[in-house]
C-alpha positions as CSV (number, residue, x, y, z in Angstrom):
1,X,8.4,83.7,33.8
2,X,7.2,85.0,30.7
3,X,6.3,82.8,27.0
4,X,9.8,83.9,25.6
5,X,12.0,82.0,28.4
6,X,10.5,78.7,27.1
7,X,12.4,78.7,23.6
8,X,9.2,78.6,21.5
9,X,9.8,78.4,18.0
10,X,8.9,81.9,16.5
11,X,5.9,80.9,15.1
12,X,3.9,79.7,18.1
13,X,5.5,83.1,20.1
14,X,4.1,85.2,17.5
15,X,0.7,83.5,17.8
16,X,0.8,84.0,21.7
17,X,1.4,87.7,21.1
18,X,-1.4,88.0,18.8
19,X,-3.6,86.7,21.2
20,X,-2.7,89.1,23.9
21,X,-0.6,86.1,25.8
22,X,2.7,87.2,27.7
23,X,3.1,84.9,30.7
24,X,2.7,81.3,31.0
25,X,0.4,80.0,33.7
26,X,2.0,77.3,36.6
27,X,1.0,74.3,34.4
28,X,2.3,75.6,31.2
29,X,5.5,77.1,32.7
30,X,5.8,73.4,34.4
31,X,4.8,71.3,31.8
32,X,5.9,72.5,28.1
33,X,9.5,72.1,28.7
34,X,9.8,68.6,29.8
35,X,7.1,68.1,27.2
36,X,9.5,69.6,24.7
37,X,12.0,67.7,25.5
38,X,10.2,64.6,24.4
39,X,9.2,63.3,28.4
40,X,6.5,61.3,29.3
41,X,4.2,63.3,31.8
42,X,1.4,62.5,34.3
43,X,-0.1,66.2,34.7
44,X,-2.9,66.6,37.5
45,X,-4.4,70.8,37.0
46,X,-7.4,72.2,37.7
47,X,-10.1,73.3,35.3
48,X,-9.4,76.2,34.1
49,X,-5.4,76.0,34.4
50,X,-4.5,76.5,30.8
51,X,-3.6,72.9,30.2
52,X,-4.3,72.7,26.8
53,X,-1.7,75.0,25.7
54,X,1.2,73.2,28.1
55,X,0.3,70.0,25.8
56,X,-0.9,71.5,22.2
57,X,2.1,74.0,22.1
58,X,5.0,71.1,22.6
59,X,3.0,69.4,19.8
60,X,3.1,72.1,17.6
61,X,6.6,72.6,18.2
62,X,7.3,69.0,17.2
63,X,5.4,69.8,13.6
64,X,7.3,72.5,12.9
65,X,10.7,70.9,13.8
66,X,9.2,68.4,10.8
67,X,8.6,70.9,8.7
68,X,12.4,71.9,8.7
69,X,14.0,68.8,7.7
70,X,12.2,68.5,4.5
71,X,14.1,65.6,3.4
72,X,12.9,63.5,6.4
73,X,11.2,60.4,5.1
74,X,8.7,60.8,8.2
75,X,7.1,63.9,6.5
76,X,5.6,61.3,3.7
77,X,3.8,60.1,6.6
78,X,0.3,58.6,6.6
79,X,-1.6,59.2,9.7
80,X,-2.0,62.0,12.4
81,X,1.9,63.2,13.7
82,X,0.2,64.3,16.9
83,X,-3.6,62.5,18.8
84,X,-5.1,64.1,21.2
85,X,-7.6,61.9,22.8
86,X,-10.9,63.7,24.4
87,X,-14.0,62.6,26.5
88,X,-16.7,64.9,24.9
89,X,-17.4,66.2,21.7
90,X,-17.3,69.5,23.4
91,X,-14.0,69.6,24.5
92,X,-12.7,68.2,21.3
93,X,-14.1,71.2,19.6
94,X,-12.4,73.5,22.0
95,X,-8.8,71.9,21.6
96,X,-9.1,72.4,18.1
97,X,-9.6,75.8,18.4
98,X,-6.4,76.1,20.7
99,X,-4.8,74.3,17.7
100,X,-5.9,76.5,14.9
101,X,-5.4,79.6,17.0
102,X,-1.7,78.4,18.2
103,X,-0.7,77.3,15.0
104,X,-1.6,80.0,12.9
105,X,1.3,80.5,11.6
106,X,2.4,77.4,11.2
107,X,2.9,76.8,7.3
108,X,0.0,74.3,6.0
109,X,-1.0,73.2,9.4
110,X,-3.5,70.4,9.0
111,X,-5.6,69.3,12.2
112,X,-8.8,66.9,11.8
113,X,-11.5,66.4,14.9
114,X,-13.2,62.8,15.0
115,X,-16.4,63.2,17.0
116,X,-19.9,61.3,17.6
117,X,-22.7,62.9,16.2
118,X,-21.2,64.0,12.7
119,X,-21.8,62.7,9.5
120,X,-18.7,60.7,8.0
121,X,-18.5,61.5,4.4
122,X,-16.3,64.6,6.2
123,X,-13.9,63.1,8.5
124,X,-13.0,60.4,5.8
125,X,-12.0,63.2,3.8
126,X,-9.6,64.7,6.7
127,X,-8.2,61.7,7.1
128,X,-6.7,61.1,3.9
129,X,-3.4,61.9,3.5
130,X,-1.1,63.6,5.6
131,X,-2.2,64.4,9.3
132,X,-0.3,66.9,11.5
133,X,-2.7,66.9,14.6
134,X,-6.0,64.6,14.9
135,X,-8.2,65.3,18.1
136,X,-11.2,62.9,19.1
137,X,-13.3,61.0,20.8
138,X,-12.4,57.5,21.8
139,X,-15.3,55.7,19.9
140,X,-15.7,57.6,16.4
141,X,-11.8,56.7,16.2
142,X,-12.4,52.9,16.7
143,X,-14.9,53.1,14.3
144,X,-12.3,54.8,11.8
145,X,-9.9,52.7,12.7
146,X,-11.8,49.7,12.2
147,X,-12.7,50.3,8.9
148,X,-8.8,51.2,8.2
149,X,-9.3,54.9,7.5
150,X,-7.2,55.7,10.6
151,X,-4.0,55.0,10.6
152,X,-1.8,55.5,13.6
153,X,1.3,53.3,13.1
154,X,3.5,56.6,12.7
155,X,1.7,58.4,15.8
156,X,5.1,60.6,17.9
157,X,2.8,62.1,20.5
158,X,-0.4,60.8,22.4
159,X,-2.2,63.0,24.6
160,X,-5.3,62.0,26.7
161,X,-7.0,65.0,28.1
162,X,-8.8,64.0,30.9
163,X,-8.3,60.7,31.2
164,X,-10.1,59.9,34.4
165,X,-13.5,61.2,32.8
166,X,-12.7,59.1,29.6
167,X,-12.8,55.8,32.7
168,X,-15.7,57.4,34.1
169,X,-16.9,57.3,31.0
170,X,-16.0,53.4,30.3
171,X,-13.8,54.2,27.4
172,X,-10.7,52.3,29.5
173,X,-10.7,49.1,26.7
174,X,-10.8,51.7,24.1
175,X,-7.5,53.5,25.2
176,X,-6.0,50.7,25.7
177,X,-7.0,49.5,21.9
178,X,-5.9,52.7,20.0
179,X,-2.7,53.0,22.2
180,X,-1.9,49.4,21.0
181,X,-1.8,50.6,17.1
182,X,0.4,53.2,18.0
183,X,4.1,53.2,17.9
184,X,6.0,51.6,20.6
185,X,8.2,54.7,20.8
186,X,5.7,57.7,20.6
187,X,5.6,60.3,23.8
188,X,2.4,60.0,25.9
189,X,1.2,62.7,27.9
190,X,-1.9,62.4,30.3
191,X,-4.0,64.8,31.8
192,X,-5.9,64.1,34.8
193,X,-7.5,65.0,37.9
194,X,-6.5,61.8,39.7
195,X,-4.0,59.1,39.2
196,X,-5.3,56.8,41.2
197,X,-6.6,53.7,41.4
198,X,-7.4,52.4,37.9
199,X,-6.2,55.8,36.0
200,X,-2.5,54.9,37.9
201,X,-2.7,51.7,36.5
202,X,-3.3,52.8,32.9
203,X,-0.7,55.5,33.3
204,X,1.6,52.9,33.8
205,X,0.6,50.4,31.1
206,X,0.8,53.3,28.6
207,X,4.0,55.7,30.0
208,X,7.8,55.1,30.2
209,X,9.2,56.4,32.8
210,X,6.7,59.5,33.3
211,X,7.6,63.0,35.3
212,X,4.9,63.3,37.5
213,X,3.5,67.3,37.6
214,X,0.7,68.2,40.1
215,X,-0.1,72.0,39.8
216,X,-3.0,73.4,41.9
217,X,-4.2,70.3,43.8
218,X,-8.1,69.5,41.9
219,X,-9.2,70.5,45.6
220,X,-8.1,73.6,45.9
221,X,-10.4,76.4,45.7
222,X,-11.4,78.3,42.8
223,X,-9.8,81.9,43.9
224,X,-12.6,83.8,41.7
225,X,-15.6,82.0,42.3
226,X,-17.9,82.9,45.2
227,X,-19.3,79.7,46.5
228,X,-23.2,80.0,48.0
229,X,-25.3,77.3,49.3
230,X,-29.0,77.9,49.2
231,X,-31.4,74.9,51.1
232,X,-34.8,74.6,49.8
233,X,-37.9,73.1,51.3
234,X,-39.1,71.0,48.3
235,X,-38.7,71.0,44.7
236,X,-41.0,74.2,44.5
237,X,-39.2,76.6,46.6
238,X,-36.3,74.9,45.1
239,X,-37.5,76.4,41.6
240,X,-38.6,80.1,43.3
241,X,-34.9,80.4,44.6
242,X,-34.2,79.7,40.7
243,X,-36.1,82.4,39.5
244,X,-34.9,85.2,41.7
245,X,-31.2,84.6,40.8
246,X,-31.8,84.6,37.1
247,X,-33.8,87.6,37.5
248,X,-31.0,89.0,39.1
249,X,-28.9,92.1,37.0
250,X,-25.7,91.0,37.9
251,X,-26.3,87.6,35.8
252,X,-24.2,88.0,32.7
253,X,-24.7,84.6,31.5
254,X,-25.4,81.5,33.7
255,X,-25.0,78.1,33.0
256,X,-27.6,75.5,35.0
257,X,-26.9,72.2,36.1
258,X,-29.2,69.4,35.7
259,X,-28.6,65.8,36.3
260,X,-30.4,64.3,33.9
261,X,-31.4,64.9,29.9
262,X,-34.5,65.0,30.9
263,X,-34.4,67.9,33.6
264,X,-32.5,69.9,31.5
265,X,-35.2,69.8,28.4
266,X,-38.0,70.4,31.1
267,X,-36.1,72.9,33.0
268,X,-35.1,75.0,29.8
269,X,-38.9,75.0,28.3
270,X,-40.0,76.4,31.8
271,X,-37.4,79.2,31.7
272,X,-38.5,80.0,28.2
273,X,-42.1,80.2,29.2
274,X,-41.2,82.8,31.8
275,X,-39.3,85.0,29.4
276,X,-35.6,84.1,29.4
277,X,-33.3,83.6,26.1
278,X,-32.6,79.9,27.2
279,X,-31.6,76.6,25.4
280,X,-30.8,72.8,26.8
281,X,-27.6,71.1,26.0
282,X,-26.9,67.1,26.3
283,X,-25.3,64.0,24.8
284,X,-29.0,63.0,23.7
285,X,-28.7,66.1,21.6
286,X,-27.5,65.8,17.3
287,X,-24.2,67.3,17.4
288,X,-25.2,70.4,14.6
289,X,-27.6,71.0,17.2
290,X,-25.3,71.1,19.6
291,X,-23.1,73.9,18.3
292,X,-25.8,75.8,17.2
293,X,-26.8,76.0,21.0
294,X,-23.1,76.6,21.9
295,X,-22.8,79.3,19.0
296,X,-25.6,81.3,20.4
297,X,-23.8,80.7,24.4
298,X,-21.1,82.3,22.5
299,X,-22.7,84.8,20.3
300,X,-24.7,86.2,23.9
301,X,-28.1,85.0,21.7
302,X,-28.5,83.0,24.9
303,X,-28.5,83.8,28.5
304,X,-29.1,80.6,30.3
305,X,-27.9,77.1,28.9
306,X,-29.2,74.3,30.8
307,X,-27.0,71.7,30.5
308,X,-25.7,67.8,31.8
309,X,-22.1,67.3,32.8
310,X,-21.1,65.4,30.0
311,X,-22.5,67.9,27.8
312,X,-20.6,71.1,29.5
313,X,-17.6,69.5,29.5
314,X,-14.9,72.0,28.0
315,X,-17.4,74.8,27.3
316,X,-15.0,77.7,27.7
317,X,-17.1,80.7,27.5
318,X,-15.4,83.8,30.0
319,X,-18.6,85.6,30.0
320,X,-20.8,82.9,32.2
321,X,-21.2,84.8,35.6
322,X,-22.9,82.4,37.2
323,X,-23.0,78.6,37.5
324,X,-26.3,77.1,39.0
325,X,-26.2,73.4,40.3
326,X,-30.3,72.5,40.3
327,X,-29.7,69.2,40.3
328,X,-26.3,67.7,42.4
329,X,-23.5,65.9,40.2
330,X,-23.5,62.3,40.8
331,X,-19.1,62.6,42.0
332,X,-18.0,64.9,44.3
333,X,-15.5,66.4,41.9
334,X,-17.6,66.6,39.5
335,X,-19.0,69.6,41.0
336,X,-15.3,71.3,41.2
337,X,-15.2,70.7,37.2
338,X,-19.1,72.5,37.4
339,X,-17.9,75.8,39.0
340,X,-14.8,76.2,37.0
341,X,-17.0,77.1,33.8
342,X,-17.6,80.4,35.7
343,X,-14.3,82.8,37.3
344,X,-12.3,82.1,33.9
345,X,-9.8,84.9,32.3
346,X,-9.3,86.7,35.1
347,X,-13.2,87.1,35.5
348,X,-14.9,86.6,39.1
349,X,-18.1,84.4,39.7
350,X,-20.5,82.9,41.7
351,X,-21.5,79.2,41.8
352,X,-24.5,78.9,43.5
353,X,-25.8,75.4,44.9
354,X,-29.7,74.3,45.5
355,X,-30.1,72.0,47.7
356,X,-33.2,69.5,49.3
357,X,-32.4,67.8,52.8
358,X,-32.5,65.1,50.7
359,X,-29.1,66.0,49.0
360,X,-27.8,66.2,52.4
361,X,-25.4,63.4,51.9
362,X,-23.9,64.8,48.8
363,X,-23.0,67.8,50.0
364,X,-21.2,66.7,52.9
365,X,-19.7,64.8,50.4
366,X,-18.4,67.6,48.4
367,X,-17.2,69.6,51.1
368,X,-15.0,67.2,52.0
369,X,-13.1,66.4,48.8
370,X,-12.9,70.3,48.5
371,X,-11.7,70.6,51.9
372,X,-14.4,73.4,52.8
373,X,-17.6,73.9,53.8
374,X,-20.1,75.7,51.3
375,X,-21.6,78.6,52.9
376,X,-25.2,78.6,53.2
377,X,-27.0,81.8,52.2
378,X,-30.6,83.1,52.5
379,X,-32.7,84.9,50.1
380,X,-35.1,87.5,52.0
381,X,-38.4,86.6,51.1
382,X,-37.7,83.1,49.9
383,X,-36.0,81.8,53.6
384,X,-36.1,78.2,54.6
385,X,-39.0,77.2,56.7
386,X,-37.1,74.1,57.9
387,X,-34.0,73.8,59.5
388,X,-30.9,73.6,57.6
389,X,-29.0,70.4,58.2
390,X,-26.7,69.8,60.2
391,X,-23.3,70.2,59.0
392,X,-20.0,67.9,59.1
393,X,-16.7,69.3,59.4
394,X,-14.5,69.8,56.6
395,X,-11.0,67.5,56.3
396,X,-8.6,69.6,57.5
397,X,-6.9,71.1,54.6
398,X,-3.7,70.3,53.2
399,X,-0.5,72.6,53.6
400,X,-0.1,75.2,51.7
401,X,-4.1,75.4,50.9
402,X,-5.9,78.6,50.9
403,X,-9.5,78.7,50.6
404,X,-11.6,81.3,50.1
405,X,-12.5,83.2,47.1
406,X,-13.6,86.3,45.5
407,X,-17.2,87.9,45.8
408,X,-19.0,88.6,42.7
409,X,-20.9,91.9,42.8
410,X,-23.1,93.2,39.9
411,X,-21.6,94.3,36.4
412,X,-20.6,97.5,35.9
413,X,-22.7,98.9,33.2
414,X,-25.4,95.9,33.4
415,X,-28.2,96.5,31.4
416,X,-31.6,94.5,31.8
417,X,-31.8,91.4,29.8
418,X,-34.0,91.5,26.6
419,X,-35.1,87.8,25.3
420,X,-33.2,87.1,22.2
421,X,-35.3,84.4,20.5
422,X,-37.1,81.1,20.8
423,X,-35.8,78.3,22.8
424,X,-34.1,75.3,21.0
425,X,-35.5,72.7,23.2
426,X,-39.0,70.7,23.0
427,X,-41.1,70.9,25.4
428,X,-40.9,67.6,27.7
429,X,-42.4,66.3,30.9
430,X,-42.1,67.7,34.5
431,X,-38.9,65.2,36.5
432,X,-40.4,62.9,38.5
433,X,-39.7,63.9,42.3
């Protein structure tokens, strides 16, 4: 299938052929024409997927059906036409993009982001007047909406973009709030790896009479990433194993894994010390700080971003090679949502796991929900002197599931990494053990 069998008005398919976009992926091909039609959906897809064009194309489609009845009263609107609601600051930045680069043409598109960690004198000011598309984060909004600078009473289309990490996150009562100033009669779409438990629950407080999409099951293997699992002896050889992958050519850009603030600041000033272009990145973090970091990600400035999973949570970057998990993810699919930041845009990658016996338990863990086993590797030189642990079998795999995945072999052309500049982390204290 290809962008021009979906009836796209000719703005948003000019925009898609600007960017170099022909054919829609399974979610998008799935999704935007129910989503068009005005449906309710409960969409499960995996990182990575293209998801936020199968909601924010539908959206923009609705503005510009607006924008040709002139006459409408519901053009003199106050409020946002379109919400998109969004767990991390992060990932509210990066839907915004999609919005400004899919509405391009779009005649006097106006889209606002509500974050955490920015000064407000600026959002007040996008939020007066007319509002085509607002995207944020469940708290800034209650603040706004508190104070009556949001208005929402007009709202047509509600989208929650990963809604299960918005629970995780405790912003349930939240939801629940800002859906309750909306009106009765807007669409709601909801994006998420699971629905259930609580997230089914709240899909059915919130949804009339939903389609249900599933597209590429959230444990079904990444088909470009290499997975490798490395078992260290304690915390030191943990660190050695470290150093000879990032020393490694074939690293393009790798993003670390830490599990707490505190790790990552440490881990990022020891990197620094030893000569990498580094920088840490977590919620603890002020948010111009925060895009400077992911600027320089961006910009190649850095090579390694340390970072927390809140905090790389919708970093789309296609150049990251390699993803690095020194410290475990507390959920098993949180480390699914981990390796997806590398093997993007057709790219392959390696995700590459560092494990204590102690983390055992965890990793059994994650091979399970993923329905395979990690493969343990070996670096010559740096071998195990203990015994690796003794595995537990996999869940046998649903039908249809193919696991496996690409290798990642070095970059054609690589050139050795020069430092490009001082680290944007302070120096803090070693993780306790």
């Amino acid at each position: 299938m290809s962008f021009e069998n979906l009836n796209l008005p000719e703005a948003l398919s000019k925009a898609l052929q600007a960017a170099g976009y022909t054919e829609p992926t399974e979610v998008q091909a799935t999704a935007i024409p129910p989503a068009m039609a005005g449906k309710d959906l409960m969409v499960s897809s995996r990182t990575g997927s293209g998801k936020t064009a199968s909601f924010m194309l539908p959206a923009l489609a609705r503005i510009l059906a607006a924008r040709a009845q002139p006459q409408n009263p519901a053009n003199r609107q106050r409020g946002p036409r379109v919400l998109v609601l969004c767990p991390t600051r992060e990932l509210a930045m990066q839907v915004a993009k999609a919005a400004s680069d899919y509405g391009r043409f779009v005649p006097g598109l106006r889209v606002a982001t509500i974050v955490g960690g920015v000064p407000y004198g600026a959002q007040l000011a996008a939020l007066r007047g007319a509002l085509d598309i607002l995207i944020a984060t469940p708290g800034r909004l209650i603040d706004h909406m508190g104070s009556g600078k949001a208005q929402l009473g007009q709202l047509e289309m509600l989208v929650l973009d990963e809604a299960d990490r918005m629970l995780d996150m405790g912003f349930i009562d939240d939801i629940r709030h800002i859906a309750a100033a909306t009106a009765p009669q807007r669409q709601t779409v909801m994006y998420s790896a699971t629905f259930a438990g609580t997230i089914g629950g709240l899909a059915a407080e919130l949804l009339r009479d939903p389609q249900r999409i599933e597209v590429s099951a959230q444990t079904e293997a990444h088909g470009d990433i290499e997975q490798r699992l490395h078992w260290a002896d304690d915390f030191a050889h943990k660190n050695a194993l470290l150093d000879h992958i990032l020393t490694d050519r074939a690293v393009d850009q790798a993003l670390v894994f830490t599990s707490t603030q505190r790790d990552a600041d440490w881990l990022a000033d020891r990197l620094h010390e030893m000569g990498h272009s580094v920088a840490s990145l977590h919620g603890g973090m002020p948010q111009g700080r925060r895009n400077r970091v992911l600027q320089g990600l961006r910009s190649r400035h850095l090579r390694v971003l340390v970072a927390t999973d809140v905090a790389a949570r919708g970093i789309d970057v296609p150049t990251i090679s390699h993803v690095i998990n020194f410290g475990l993810p507390m959920k098993e699919e949180d480390y699914v949502h981990r390796i997806g930041r590398t093997g993007r845009a057709g790219r392959s990658g390696l995700a590459v796991t560092l494990a204590e016996r102690r983390d055992s338990g965890m990793i059994h863990r994650i091979q399970r929900f993923t329905t395979q086993r990690i493969p343990a590797a070996t670096i010559e030189g740096l071998e195990p002197k203990r015994a690796e642990p003794r595995p537990l079998p996999p869940r046998v795999a649903a039908p249809g599931h193919k696991p496996g995945g690409k290798t990642f072999g070095p970059r054609p052309g690589g050139k050795p990494f020069k430092p490009a500049g001082k680290v944007f982390s302070k120096s803090g204290p070693r993780p306790a053990r």
